[in-house]
C-alpha positions as CSV (number, residue, x, y, z in Angstrom):
1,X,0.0,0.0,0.0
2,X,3.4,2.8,1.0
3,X,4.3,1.7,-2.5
4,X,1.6,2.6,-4.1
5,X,0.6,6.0,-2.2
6,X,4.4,7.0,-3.2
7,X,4.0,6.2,-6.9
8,X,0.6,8.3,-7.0
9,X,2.2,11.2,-5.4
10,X,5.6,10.9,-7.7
11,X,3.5,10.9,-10.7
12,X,1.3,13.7,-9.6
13,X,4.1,16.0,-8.7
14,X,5.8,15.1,-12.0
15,X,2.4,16.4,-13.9
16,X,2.1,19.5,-11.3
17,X,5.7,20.4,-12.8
18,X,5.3,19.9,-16.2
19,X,2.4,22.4,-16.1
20,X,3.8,25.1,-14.5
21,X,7.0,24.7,-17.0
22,X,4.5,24.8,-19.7
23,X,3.0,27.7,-18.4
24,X,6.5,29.3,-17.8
25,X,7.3,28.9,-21.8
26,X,3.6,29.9,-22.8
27,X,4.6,33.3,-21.1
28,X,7.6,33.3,-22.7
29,X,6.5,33.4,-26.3
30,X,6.8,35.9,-28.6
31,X,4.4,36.4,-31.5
32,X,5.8,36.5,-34.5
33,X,3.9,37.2,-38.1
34,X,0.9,35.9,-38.7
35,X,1.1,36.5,-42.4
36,X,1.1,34.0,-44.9
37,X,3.9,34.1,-46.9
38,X,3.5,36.2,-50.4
39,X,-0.8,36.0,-50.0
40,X,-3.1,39.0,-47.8
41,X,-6.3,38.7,-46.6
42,X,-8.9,38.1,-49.1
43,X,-11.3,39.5,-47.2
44,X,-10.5,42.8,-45.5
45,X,-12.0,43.2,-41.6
46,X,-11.7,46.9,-41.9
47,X,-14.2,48.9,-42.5
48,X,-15.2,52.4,-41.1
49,X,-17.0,55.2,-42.2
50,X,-14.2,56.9,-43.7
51,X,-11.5,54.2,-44.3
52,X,-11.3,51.0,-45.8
53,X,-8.9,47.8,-46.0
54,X,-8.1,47.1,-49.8
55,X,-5.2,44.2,-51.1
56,X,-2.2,45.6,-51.8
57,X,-1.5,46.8,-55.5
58,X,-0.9,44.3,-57.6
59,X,2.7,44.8,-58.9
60,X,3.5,45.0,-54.9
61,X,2.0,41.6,-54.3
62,X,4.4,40.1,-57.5
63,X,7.6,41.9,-56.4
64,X,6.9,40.8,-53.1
65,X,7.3,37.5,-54.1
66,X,11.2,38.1,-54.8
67,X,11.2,39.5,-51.2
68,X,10.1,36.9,-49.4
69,X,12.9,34.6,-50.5
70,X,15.1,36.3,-48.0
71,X,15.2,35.8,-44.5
72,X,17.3,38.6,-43.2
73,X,19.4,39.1,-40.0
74,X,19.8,42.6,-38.7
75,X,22.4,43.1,-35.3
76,X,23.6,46.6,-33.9
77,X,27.4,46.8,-34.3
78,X,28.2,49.9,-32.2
79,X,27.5,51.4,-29.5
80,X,26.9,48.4,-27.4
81,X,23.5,47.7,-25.4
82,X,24.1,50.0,-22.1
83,X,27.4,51.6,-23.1
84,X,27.8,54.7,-21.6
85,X,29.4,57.5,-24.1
86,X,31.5,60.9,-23.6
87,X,30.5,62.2,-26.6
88,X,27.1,63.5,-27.9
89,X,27.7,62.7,-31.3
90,X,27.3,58.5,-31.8
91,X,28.3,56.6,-34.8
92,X,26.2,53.5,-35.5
93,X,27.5,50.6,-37.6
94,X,25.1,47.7,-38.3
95,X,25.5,44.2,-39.9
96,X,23.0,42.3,-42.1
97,X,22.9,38.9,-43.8
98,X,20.6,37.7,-46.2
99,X,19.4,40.9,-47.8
100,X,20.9,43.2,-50.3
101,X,21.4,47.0,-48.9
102,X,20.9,49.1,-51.7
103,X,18.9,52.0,-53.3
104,X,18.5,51.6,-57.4
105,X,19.6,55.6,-58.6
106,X,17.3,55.7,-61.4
107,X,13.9,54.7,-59.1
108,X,15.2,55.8,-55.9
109,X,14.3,52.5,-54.0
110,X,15.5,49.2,-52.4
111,X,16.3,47.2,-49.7
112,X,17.3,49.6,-46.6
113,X,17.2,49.7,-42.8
114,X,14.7,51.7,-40.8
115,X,16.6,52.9,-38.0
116,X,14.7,54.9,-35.0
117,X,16.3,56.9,-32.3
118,X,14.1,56.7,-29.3
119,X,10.4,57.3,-30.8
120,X,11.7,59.8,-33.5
121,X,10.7,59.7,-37.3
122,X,12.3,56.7,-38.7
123,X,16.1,57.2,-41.0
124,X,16.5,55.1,-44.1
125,X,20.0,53.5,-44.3
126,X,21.1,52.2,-48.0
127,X,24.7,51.9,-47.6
128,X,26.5,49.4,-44.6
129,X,30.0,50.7,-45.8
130,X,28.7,54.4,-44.4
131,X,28.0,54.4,-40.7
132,X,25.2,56.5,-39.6
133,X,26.0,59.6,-37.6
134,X,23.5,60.7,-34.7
135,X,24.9,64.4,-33.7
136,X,23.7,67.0,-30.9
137,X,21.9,64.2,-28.7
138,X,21.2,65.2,-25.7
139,X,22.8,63.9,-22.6
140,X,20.9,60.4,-20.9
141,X,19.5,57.1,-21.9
142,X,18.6,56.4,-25.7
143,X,17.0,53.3,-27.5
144,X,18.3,52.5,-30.5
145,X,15.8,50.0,-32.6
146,X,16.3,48.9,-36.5
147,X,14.7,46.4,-38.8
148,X,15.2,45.1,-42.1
149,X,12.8,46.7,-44.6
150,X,11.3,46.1,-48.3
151,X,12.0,49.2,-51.0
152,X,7.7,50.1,-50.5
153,X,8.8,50.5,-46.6
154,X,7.1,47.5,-45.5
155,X,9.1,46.2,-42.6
156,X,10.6,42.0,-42.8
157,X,8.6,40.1,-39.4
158,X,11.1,36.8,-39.7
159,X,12.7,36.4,-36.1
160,X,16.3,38.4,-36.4
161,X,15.1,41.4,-38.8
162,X,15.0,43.5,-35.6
163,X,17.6,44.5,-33.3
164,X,17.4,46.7,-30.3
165,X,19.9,48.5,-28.2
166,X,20.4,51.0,-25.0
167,X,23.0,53.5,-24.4
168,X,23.6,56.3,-22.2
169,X,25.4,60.0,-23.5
170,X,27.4,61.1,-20.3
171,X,24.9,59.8,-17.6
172,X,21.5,57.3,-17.5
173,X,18.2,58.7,-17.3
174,X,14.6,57.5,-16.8
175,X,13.5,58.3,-20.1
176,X,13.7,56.0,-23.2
177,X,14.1,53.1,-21.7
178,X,11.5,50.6,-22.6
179,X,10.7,47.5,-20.5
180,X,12.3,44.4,-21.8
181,X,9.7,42.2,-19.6
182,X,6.8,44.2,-21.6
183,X,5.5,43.9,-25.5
184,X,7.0,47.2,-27.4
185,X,5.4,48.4,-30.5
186,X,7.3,49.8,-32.9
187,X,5.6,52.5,-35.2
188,X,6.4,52.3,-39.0
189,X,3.8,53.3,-41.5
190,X,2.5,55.4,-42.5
191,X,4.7,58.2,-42.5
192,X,6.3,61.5,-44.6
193,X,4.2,62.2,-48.1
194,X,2.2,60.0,-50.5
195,X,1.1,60.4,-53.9
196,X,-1.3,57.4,-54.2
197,X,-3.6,55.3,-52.4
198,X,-3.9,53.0,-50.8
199,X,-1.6,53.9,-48.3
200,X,0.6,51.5,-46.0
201,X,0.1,50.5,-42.5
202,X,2.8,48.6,-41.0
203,X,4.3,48.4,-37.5
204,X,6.7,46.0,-35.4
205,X,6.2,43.8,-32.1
206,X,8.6,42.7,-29.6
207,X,7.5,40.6,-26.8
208,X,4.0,40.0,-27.8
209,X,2.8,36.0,-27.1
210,X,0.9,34.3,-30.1
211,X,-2.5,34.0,-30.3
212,X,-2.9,30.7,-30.5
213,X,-1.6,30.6,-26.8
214,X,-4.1,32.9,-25.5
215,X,-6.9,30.3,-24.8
216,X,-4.3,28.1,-23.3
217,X,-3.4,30.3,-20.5
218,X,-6.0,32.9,-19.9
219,X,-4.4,34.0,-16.8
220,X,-1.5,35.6,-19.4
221,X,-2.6,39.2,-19.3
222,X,-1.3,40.0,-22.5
223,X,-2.1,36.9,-24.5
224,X,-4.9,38.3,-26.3
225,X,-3.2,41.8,-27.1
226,X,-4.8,44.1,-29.7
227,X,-3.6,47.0,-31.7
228,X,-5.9,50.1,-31.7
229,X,-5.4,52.4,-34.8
230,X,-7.0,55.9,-34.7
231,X,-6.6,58.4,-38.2
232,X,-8.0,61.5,-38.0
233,X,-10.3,60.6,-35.4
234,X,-11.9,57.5,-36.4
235,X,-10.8,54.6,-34.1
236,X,-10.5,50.7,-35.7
237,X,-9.1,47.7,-33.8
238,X,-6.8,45.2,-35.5
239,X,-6.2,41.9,-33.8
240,X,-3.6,40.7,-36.2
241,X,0.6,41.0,-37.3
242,X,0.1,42.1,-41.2
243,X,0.7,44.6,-43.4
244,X,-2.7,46.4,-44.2
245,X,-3.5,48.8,-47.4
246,X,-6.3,51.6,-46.5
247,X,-7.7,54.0,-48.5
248,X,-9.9,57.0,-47.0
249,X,-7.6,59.6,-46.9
250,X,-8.2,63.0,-47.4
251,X,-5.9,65.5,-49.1
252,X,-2.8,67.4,-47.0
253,X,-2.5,66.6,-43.5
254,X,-4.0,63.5,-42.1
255,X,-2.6,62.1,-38.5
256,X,-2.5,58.9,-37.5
257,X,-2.1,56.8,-33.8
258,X,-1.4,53.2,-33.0
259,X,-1.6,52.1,-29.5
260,X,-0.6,48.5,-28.0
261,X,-3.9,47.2,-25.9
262,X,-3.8,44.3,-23.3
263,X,-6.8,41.5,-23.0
264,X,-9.0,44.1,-21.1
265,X,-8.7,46.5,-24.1
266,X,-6.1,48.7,-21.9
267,X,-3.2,50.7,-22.8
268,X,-0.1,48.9,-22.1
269,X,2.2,51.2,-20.3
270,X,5.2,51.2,-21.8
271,X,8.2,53.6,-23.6
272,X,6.9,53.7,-27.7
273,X,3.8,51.6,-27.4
274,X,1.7,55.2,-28.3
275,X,2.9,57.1,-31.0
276,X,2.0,59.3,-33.3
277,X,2.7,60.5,-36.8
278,X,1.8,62.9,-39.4
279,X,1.2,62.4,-43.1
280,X,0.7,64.3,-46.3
281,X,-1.5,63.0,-49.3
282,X,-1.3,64.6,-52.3
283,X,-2.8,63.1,-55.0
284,X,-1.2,62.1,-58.6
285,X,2.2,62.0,-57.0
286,X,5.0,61.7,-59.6
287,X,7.7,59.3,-57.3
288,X,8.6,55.8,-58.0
289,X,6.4,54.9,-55.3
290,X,3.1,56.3,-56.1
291,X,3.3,55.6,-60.3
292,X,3.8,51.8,-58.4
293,X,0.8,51.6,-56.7
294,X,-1.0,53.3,-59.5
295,X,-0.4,50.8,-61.5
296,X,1.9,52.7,-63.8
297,X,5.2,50.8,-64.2
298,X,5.1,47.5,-64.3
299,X,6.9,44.4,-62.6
300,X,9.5,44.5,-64.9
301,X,10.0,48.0,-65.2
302,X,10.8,48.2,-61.5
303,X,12.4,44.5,-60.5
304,X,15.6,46.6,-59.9
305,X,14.2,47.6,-56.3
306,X,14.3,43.5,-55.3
307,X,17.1,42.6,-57.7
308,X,20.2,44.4,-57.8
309,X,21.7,42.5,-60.9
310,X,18.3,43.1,-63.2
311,X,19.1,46.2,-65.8
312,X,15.8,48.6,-65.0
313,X,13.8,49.7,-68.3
314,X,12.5,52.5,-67.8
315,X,9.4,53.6,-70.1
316,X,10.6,55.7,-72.4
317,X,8.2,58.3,-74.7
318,X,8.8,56.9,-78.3
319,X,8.9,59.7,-80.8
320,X,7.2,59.9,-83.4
321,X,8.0,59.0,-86.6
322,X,8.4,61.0,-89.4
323,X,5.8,60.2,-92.4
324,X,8.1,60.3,-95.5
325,X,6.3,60.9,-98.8
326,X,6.3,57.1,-100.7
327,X,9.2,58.0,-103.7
328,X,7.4,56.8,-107.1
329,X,9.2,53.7,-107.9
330,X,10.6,54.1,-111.6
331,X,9.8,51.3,-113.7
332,X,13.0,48.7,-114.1
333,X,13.8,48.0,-117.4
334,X,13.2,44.4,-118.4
335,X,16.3,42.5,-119.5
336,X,15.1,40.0,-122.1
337,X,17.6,37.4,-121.6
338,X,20.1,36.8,-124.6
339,X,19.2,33.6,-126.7
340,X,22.0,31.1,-126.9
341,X,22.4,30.5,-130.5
342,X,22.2,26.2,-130.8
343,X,23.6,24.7,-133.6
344,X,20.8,23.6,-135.9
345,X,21.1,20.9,-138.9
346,X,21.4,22.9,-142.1
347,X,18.8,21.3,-144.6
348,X,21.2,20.0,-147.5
349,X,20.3,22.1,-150.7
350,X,17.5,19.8,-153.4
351,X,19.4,19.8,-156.5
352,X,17.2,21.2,-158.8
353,X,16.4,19.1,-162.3
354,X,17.1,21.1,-165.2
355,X,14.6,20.2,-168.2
356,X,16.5,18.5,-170.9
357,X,16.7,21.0,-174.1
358,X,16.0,20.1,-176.9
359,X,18.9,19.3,-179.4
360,X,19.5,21.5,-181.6
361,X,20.9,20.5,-185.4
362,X,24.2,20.2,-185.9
363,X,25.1,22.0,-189.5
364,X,27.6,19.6,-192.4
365,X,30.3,21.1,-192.1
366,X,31.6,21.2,-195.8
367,X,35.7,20.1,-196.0
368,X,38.1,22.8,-196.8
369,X,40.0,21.6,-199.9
370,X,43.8,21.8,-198.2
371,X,46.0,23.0,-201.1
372,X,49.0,20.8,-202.1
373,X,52.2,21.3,-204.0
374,X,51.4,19.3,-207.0
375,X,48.7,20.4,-209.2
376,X,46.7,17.3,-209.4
377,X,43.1,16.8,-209.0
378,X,41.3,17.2,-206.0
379,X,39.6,14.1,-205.0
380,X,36.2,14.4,-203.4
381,X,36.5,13.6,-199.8
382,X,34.8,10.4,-198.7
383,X,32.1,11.6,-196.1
384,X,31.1,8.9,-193.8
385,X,27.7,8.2,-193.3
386,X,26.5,10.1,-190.2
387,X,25.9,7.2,-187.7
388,X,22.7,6.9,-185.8
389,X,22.5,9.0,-182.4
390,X,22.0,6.6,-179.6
391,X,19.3,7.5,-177.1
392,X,21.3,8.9,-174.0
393,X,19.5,7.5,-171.0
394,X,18.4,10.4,-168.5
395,X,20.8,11.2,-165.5
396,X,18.8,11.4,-162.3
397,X,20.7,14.0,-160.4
398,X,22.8,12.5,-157.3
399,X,22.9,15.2,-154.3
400,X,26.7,15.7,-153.8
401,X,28.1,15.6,-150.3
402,X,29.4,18.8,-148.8
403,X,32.8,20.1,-149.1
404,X,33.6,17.4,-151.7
405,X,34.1,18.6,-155.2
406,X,32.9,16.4,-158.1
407,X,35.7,15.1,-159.7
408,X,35.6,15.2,-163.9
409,X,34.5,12.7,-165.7
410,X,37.3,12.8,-168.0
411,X,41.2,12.0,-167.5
412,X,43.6,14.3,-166.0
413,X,44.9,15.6,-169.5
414,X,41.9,17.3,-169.9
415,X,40.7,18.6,-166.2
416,X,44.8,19.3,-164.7
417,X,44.4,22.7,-165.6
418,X,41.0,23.2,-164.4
419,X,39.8,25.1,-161.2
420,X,37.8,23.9,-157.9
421,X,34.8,22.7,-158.6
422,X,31.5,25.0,-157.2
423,X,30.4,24.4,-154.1
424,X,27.2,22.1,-153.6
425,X,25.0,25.6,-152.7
426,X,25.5,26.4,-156.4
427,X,23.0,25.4,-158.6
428,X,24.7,24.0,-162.3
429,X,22.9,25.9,-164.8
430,X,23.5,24.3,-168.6
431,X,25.4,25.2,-171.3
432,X,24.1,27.9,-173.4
433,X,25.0,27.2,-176.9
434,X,27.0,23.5,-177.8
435,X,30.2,24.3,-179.8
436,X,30.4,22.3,-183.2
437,X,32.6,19.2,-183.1
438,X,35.4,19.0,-185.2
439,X,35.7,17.5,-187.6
440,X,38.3,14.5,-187.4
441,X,41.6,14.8,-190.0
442,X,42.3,11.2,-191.8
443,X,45.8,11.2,-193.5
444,X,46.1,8.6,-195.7
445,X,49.5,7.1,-196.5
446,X,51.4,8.6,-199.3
447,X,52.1,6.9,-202.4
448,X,54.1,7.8,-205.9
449,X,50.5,9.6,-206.5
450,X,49.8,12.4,-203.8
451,X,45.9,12.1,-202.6
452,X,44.8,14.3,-200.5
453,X,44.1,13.4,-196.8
454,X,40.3,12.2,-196.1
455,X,38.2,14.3,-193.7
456,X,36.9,11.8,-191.1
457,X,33.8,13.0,-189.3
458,X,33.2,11.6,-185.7
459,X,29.8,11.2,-184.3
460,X,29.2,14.4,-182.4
461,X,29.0,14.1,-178.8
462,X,26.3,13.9,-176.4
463,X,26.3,16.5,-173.8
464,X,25.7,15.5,-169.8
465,X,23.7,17.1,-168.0
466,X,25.2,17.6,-164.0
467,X,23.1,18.7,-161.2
468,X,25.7,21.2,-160.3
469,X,25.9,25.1,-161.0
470,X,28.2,26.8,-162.9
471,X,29.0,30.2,-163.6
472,X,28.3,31.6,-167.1
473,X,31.8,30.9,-169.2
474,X,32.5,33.6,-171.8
475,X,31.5,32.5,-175.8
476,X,34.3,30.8,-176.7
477,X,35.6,29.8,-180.5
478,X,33.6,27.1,-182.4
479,X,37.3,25.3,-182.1
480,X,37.8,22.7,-179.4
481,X,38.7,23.1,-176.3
482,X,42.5,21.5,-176.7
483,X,43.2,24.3,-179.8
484,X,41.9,27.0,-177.1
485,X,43.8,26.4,-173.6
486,X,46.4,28.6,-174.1
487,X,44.5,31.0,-175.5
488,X,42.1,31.1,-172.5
489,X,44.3,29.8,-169.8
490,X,41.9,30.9,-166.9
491,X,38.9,29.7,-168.3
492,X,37.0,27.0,-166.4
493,X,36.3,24.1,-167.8
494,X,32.3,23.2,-168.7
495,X,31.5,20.0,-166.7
496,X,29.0,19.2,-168.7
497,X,30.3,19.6,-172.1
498,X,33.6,17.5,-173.2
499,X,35.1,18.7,-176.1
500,X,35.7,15.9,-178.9
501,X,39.4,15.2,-179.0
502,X,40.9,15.8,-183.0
503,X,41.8,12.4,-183.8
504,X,45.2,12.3,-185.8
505,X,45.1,9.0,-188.0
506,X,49.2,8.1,-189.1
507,X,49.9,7.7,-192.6
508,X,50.8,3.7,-192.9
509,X,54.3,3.0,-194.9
510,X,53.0,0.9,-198.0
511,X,54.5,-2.5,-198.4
512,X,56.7,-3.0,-200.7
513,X,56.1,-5.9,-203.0
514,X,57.4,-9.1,-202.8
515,X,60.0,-10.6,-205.3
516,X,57.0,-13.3,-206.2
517,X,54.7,-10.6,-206.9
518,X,57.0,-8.5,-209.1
519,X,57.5,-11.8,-210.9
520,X,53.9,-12.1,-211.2
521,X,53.5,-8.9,-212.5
């Protein structure tokens, strides 16, 4: 029975501990942003008679995208947490790690650092490599309190994006010395001028538990905390860690007031947690800021401000072009292209076939008495019988080949003096006029009684007709053609015609008579 009684009271002190340790880390909890990452609310709890919650403008919800892919770490540098300084004038260093520090010089934004000195209007800080300078502070305690911040002022809420610290000029004082056991608000936005709406409204909270632990441990006075917003009068309560967008403002001077409230709705008392600030809106402002939330430039016209290796383009007014009058085009000449000669058979000339003319008669041609030495009687030459002309079959014309002269039909003797032949494009025209053949000379042999020679007529000649051309020969004697070469030693000979060749018949030597027939006798 001891046994038991001592495990049941083991156990329950074991589950009275672990309770109050839970409790002790409840209390210990600080609330951290209860944003979703890159999304706002969709639908927007405030709503007044003069100001209402909108989303953010739409090219700040795509650059913010880019934004939240860092995860910066923000520390103080110098002057330490509770360093006590002989000088009024304080230089401020600072160190940050995962976030570019820059302003782009064409837009005038970027990543930068929100310093505030005690609860003083905030300083920007672009450049890390030039420490900030606080000059003519008065002597006491001072709060120092920085956090990382987007180019549209819009303050990181990861856990190390703030950093806090407390030092002293010459001597401590009471003043601006927050509680560190206490939440602390930190006033942001809105701030300064504005050209646009909706305007920001953005703040920072140190040592405020979550929510979520607020049901948990309702003994935890400031577990369900609220932050109480008043602008120009007109109060509105927000229960949440965001970022919100309003619109409502009035041109010029508007005021605005953010308080930190406890579970009983309560001011908590502490150094910053009511503030105050003043802003201007005038409408149709002309900075970087205001053409942004207009809607003016686009993401890529400004995705220098979260990227500091992307080249900005600017929008740029394109001039107008000049119209040029249209130049009449002069008509081009067409080239009609040159026709390449081809080589095309030449048609071989038809000889033409002269009509055969009709023969015309050849006159007797009496015999010339030839004179001799002795005065004895002339004997009446023997005339031969004129011998029957033989039909002279037809030539059928034979087309000559080209560049081959016809060679003559008769011997060399005849033709060795003769020219070329015509060419086959030359068309033979015939003879004009046949000469008269001549008539043949017969000598007889000679015996102790002188006869005269007997005249010997051959058979006149047949002319030939050739296919062939031949230019018209000059009239010529009625003699032969062998009696007149040297006399015309350039004329051509007639292809067609051949001259009769005189025939020269030898005197035979008489026998003389045998012995027998001189006996005889």
């Amino acid at each position: 029975m001891n046994s038991r009684r001592t495990t049941a009271v083991t156990l329950l002190k074991s589950l009275i501990a672990l309770v109050l340790v839970l409790s002790l880390t409840s209390c210990g909890e600080k609330a951290v942003s209860q944003e979703p990452s890159a999304s706002f609310q969709q639908n927007p709890e405030i709503s007044t008679k003069q100001f209402s919650e909108v989303p953010p403008p739409i090219v700040i919800q795509e650059l913010r995208q880019t934004t939240d892919l860092y995860s910066p770490q923000v520390s103080i540098i110098s002057p330490k947490s509770d360093e006590i300084l002989q000088d009024n004038t304080v230089t401020v260093r600072f160190q940050v790690k995962d976030l570019p520090i820059y302003k782009d010089s064409k837009l005038d934004l970027g990543p930068h650092l929100q310093v505030i000195l005690d609860n003083q209007p905030d300083i920007e800080v672009y450049d890390l490599n030039q420490p900030l300078v606080l000059s003519d502070l008065p002597p006491g305690t001072h709060t120092l309190r920085v956090f990382a911040s987007r180019p549209w002022h819009e303050s990181y809420k990861n856990e190390g994006a703030y950093a806090q610290t407390t030092f002293h000029v010459f001597t401590k004082s009471d003043t601006n010395n927050p509680d560190p056991a206490l939440p602390l608000l930190t006033y942001n936005r809105p701030d300064g001028n504005y050209g646009a709406e909706p305007i920001l409204l953005d703040f920072y909270l140190t040592n405020a538990p979550l929510h979520l632990l607020a049901k948990d441990n309702p003994d935890n006075l400031f577990a369900d905390w609220r932050i109480r917003c008043t602008i120009n009068g007109e109060s509105f309560v927000l229960d949440r860690w965001q970022a919100v967008y309003l619109k409502g403002f009035k041109p010029g001077k508007n005021w605005v007031k953010l308080e930190f409230l406890d579970n009983q709705g309560n001011p908590v008392k502490n150094e910053f947690n009511s503030t105050v600030r003043l802003l201007t809106y005038e409408p149709k402002g002309k900075d970087t800021l205001s053409k942004i939330v207009r809607g003016e430039l686009s993401k890529d016209q400004v995705r220098s401000i979260v990227d500091p290796n992307y080249t900005t383009k600017l929008p740029t007014a394109e001039p107008t072009p000049e119209i040029q009058p249209k130049e009449e085009k002069q008509p081009v000449p067409e080239i009609e292209p040159t026709p390449i000669p081809t080589a095309t058979p030449t048609a071989e000339p038809t000889p033409e076939i002269q009509p055969k003319e009709e023969k015309q008669p050849v006159p007797e041609i009496e015999p010339t008495p030839i004179p001799t030495a002795t005065p004895t009687a002339e004997p009446t030459p023997e005339i031969q019988p004129k011998e029957e002309k033989q039909p002279v079959p037809e030539i059928e014309p034979q087309p000559l080949p080209q560049n081959q002269p016809k060679k003559p039909r008769f011997g060399g003797f005849f033709n060795r003096r003769a020219h070329k032949m015509p060419t086959p494009q030359q068309t033979v025209e015939p003879s004009p006029s046949l000469p008269p053949t001549l008539p043949e000379i017969i000598e007889t042999p000679t015996s102790e009684k002188t006869e005269a020679p007997q005249l010997e007529v051959l058979p006149e000649a047949e002319p030939q007709l050739l296919p062939q051309k031949v230019a018209p020969q000059p009239e010529k004697p009625e003699l032969g053609r062998y009696f007149n070469r040297r006399q015309y030693p350039n004329a051509a000979p007639s292809p067609s015609l051949p001259y009769a060749q005189p025939k020269i018949i030898q005197p035979s030597v008489p026998e003389q008579p045998s012995s027998e027939t001189q006996n005889q006798s």
